[in-house]
PyMOL CGO cylinders between C-alpha atoms (Angstrom):
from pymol import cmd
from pymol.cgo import CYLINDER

trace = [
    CYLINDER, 6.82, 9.28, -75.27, 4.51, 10.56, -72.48, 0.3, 1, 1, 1, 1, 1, 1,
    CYLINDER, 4.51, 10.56, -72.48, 7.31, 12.68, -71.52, 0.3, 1, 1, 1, 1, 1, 1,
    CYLINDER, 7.31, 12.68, -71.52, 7.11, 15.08, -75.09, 0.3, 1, 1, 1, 1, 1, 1,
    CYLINDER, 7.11, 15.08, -75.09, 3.08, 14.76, -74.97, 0.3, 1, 1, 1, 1, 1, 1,
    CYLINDER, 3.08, 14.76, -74.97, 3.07, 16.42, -71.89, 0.3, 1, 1, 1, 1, 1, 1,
    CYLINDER, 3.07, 16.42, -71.89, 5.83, 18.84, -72.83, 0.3, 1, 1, 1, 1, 1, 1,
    CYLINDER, 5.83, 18.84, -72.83, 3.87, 19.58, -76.20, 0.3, 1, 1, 1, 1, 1, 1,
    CYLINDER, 3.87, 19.58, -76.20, 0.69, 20.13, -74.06, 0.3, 1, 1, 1, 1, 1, 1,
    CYLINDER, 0.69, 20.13, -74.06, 2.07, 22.21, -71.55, 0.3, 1, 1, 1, 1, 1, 1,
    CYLINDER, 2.07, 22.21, -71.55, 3.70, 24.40, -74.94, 0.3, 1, 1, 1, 1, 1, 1,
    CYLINDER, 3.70, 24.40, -74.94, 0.18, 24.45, -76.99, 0.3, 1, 1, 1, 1, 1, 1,
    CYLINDER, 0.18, 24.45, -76.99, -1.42, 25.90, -72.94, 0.3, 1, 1, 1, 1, 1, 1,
    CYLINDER, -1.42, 25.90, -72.94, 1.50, 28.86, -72.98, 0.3, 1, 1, 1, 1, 1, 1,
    CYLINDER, 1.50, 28.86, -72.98, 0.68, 29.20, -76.72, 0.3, 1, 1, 1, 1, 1, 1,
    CYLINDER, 0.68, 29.20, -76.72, -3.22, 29.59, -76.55, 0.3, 1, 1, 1, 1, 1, 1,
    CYLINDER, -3.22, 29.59, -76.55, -2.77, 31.44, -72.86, 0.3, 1, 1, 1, 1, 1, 1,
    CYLINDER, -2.77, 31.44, -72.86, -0.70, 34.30, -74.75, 0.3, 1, 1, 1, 1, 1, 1,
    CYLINDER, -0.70, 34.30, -74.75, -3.28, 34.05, -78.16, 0.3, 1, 1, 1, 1, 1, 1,
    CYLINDER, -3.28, 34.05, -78.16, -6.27, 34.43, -75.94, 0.3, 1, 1, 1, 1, 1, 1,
    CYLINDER, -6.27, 34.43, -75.94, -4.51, 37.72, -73.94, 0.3, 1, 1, 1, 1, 1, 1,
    CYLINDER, -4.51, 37.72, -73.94, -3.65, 39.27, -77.29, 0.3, 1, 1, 1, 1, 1, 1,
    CYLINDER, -3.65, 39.27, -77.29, -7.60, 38.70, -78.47, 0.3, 1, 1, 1, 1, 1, 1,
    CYLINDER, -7.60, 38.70, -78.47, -8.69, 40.13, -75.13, 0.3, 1, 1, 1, 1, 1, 1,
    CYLINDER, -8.69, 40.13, -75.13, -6.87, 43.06, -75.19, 0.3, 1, 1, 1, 1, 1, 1,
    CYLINDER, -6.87, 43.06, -75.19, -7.57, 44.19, -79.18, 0.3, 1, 1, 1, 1, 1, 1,
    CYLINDER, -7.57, 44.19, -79.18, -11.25, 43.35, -77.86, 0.3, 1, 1, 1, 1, 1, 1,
    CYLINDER, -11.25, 43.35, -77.86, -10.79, 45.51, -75.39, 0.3, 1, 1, 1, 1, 1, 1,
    CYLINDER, -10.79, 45.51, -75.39, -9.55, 48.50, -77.86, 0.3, 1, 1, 1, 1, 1, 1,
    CYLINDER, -9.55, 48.50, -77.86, -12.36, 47.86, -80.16, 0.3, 1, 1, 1, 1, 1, 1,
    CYLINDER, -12.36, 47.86, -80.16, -15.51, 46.39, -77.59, 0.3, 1, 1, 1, 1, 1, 1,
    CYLINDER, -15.51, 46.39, -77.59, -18.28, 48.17, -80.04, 0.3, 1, 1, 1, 1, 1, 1,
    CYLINDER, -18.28, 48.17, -80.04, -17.12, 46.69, -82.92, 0.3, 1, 1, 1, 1, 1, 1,
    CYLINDER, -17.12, 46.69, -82.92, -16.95, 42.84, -81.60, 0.3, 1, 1, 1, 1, 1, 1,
    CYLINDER, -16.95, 42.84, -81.60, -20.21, 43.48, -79.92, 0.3, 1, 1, 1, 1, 1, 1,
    CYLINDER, -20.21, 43.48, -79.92, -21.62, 44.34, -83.23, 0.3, 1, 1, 1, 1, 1, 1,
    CYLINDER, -21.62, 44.34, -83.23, -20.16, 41.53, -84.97, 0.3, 1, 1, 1, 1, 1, 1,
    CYLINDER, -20.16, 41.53, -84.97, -21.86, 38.76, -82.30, 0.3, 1, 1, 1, 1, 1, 1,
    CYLINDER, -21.86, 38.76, -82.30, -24.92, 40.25, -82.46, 0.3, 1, 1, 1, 1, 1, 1,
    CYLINDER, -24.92, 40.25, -82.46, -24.67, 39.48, -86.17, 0.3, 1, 1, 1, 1, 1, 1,
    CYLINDER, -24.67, 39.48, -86.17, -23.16, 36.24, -86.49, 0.3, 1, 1, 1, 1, 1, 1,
]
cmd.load_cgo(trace, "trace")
């Protein structure tokens, strides 16, 4: 049981590594734009 937590946490940690590089770099292509939208929000 411990054994497949730990493997699920260690896949959800690859999962949101490789979601938060993909945000990053579209953020990069389009900085204005998100710092437009937190300046509104």
């Amino acid at each position: 049981m411990l054994t497949m937590l730990a493997v699920v946490m260690v896949l959800v940690a690859l999962v949101s590594s490789i979601a938060i590089r993909k945000m990053l770099a579209a953020a990069d292509k389009h900085q204005p734009e998100v710092e437009l939208t937190e300046a509104e929000s």
